[in-house]
C-alpha positions in Angstrom: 156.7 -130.2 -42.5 160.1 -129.7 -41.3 161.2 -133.3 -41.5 159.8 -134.0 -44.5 162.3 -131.2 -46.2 164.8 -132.6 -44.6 164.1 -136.3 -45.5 163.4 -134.3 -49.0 167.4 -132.8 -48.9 168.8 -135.6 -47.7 167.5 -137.9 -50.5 168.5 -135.7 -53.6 171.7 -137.2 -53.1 171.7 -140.7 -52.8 168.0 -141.4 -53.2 165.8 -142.3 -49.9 164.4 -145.9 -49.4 161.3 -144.4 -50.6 162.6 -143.2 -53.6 163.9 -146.7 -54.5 160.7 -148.4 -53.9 158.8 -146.2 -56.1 161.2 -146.7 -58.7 161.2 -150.6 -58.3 157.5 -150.5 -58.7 157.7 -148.9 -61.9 160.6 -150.6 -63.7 158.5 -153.5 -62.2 155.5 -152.1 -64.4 157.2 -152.2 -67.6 155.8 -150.9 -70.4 152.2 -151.2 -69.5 153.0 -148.4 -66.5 151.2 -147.9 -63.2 149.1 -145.6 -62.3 150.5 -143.4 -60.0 147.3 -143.7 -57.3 148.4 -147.6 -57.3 151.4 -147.0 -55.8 150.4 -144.5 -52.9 148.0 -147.7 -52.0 150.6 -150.0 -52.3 153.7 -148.1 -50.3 150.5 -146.9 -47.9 151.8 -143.1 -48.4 149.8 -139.8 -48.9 149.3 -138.3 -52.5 151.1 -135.4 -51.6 154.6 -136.6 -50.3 154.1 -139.4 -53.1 153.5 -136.6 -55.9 156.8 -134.9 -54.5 159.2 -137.3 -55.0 157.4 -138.8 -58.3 157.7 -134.9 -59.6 161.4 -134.9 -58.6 161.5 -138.7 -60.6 160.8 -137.4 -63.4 162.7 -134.5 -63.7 165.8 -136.5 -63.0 164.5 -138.8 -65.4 163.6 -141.8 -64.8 160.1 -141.7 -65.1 157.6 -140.2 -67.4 154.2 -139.0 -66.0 151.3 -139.6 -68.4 147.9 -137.8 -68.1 145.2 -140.6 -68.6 141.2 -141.0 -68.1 140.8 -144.1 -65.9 137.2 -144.3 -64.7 136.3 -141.3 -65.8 139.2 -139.8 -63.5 142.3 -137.9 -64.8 145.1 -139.5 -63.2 148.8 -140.0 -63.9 150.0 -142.9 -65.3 153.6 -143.3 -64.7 156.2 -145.5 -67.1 159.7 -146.1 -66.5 162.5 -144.3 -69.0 165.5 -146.3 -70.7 167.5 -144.2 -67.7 165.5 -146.4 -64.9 165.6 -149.4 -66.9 169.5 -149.1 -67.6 171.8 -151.8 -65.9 175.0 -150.7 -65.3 178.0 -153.1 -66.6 180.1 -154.1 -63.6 183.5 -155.5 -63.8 184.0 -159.5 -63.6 186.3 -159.0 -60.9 183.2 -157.8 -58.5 181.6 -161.1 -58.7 184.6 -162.7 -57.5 184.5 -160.8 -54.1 182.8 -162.9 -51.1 180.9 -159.9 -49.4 178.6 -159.1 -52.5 177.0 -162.9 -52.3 177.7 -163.0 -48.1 174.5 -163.9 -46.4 175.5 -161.4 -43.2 176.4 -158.3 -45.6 173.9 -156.9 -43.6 174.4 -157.5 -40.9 177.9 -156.8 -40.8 178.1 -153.4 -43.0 179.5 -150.5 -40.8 181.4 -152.8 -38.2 184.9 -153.0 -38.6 185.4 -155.5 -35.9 183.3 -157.9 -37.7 184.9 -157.3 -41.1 188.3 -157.7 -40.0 187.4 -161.3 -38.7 185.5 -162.6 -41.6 187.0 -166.0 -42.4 185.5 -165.7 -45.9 187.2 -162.2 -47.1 190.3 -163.5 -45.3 190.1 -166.8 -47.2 189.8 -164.5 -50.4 192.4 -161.9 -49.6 195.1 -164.3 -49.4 194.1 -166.6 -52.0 193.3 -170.0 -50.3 
């Protein structure tokens, strides 16, 4: 219980991995929806901790949670709102960057020592 509050806190801010999965699935869904059972199968995830962070979803909103009768069952069928399906505009100059489109950006993230010797960005930062 404890650790789940805390993963709970932590992800308000930047939104856990969980969190981003759930919300793939449903822009993923489009208009059609999914219901909301179908995705604690899919992520393999209780109803409860699933119903927590769909709840706090939607009130950020970007999902909507839609009572329906599916098998003779009242279950929630969840859609994704214009907020979810928003793309944010990014400047041209981003693409021109090498680590966005770098293969290792992973792999590399967090390590100065490994970004400070990365032919490409060198390559880029002094224009050759």
């Amino acid at each position: 219980m404890r650790s789940e509050s805390r993963e709970l806190r932590l992800s308000e801010g930047g939104g856990s991995q969980l969190e981003r999965k759930i919300l793939d699935i449903v822009a993923a869904s489009g208009e059609a929806g999914i219901l909301q059972r179908d995705i604690w199968h899919l992520l393999n995830i209780d109803s409860r901790r699933g119903s927590r962070i769909v709840k706090r979803l939607e009130r950020m909103g970007f999902l909507t949670r839609e009572v329906v009768v599916h098998k003779g069952r009242r279950m929630y069928l969840l859609k994704p709102t214009p907020k979810l399906l928003l793309v944010p505009k990014l400047p041209p100059v981003l693409d021109e960057i090498p680590c966005f489109y770098c293969p290792h950006l992973l792999s590399c993230s967090g390590e100065a020592s490994r970004v400070l010797n990365c032919e490409r960005l060198e390559k880029w930062l002094y224009g050759e």
